[in-house]
C-alpha positions as CSV (number, residue, x, y, z in Angstrom):
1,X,0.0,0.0,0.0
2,X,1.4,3.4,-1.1
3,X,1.4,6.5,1.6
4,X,0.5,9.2,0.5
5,X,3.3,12.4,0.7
6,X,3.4,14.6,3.2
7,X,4.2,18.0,3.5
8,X,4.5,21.2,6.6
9,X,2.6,24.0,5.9
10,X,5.0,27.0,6.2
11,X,1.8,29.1,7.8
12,X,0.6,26.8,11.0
13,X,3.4,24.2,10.9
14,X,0.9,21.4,10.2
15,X,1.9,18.3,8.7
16,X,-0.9,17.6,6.0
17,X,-1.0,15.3,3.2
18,X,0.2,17.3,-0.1
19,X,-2.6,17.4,-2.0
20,X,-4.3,19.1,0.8
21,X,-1.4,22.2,0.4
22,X,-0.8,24.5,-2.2
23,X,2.8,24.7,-3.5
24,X,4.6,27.9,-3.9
25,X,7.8,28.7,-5.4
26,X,10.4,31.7,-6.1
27,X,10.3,32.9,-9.4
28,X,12.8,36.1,-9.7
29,X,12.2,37.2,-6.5
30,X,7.7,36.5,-6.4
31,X,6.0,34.0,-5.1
32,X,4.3,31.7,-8.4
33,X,1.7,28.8,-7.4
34,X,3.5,25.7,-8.9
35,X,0.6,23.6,-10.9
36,X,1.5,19.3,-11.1
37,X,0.4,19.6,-14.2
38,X,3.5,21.9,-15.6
39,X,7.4,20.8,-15.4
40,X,8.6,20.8,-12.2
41,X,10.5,24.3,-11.1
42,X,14.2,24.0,-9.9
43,X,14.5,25.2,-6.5
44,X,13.2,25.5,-3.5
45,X,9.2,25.4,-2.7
46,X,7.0,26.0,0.1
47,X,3.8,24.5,1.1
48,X,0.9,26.3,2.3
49,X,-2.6,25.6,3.4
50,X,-5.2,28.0,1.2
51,X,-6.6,29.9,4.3
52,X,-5.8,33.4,4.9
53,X,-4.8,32.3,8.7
54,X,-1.3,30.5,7.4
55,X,-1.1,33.1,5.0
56,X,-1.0,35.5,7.8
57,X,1.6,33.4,9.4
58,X,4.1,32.3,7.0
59,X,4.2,36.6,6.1
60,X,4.8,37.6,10.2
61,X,6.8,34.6,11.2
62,X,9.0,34.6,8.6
63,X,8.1,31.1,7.1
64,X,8.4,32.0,3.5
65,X,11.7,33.1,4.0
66,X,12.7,29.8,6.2
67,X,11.3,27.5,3.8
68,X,13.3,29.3,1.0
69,X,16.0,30.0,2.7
70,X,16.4,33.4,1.5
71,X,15.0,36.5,2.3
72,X,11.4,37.3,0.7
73,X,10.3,40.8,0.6
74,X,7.2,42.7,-0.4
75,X,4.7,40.0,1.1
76,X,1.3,41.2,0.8
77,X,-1.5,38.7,2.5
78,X,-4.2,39.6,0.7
79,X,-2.4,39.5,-2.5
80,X,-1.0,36.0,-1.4
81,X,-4.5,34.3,-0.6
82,X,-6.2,36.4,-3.6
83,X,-3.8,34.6,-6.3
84,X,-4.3,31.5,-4.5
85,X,-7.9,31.5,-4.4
86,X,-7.8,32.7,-7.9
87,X,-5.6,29.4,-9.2
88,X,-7.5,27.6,-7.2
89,X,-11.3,28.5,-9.0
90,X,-9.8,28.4,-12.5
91,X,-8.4,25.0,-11.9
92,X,-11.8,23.3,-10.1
93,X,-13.6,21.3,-12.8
C-alpha cells in the first residue's frame, strides 16, 4: 500500500498530506503557485494551506523566507490568498 506524501505547511506548521497544500515557489524574486500539471520548477518550494490564517503566518513569522531560505520581501496577505484563491477557482472542474 502506497502513503501518500506529506508536507508542513509554512503558515501553522501542520503536517498535511500534499494534496491538501498549495505549492509555492520563487520565481525572480515572487512567489508563483506551482501547478502538477506543468514541469517541475528548480528550486526551493513552500507548502501552504489555502486559508488566509497561514497566510498570515508564513508573512509575520518569517516562514516563507525559512522555507526558501532566503529573504522574501514585499509580502502582501491579501495579495497572497487572492492569487491563491484565484488558481485555485480556475483550476476546479
Amino acid at each position: 500500500m502506497a502513503t501518500l506524501p506529506l508536507r508542513t505547511c509554512v503558515g501553522c506548521r501542520a503536517i498535511a498530506p500534499a494534496a491538501e497544500l498549495v505549492r509555492l515557489v520563487l520565481l525572480d524574486g515572487r512567489l508563483a503557485r506551482w501547478s502538477p500539471k506543468s514541469v517541475r520548477p528548480t528550486g526551493r518550494g513552500a507548502s501552504i494551506h489555502g486559508r488566509i490564517d497561514c497566510v498570515r503566518r508564513a508573512v509575520h513569522a518569517g516562514g516563507f523566507a525559512r522555507a526558501f531560505r532566503t529573504r522574501v520581501e514585499h509580502l502582501d496577505p491579501g495579495e497572497i490568498l487572492q492569487m491563491l484563491t484565484a488558481v485555485t477557482v480556475r483550476e476546479t472542474p
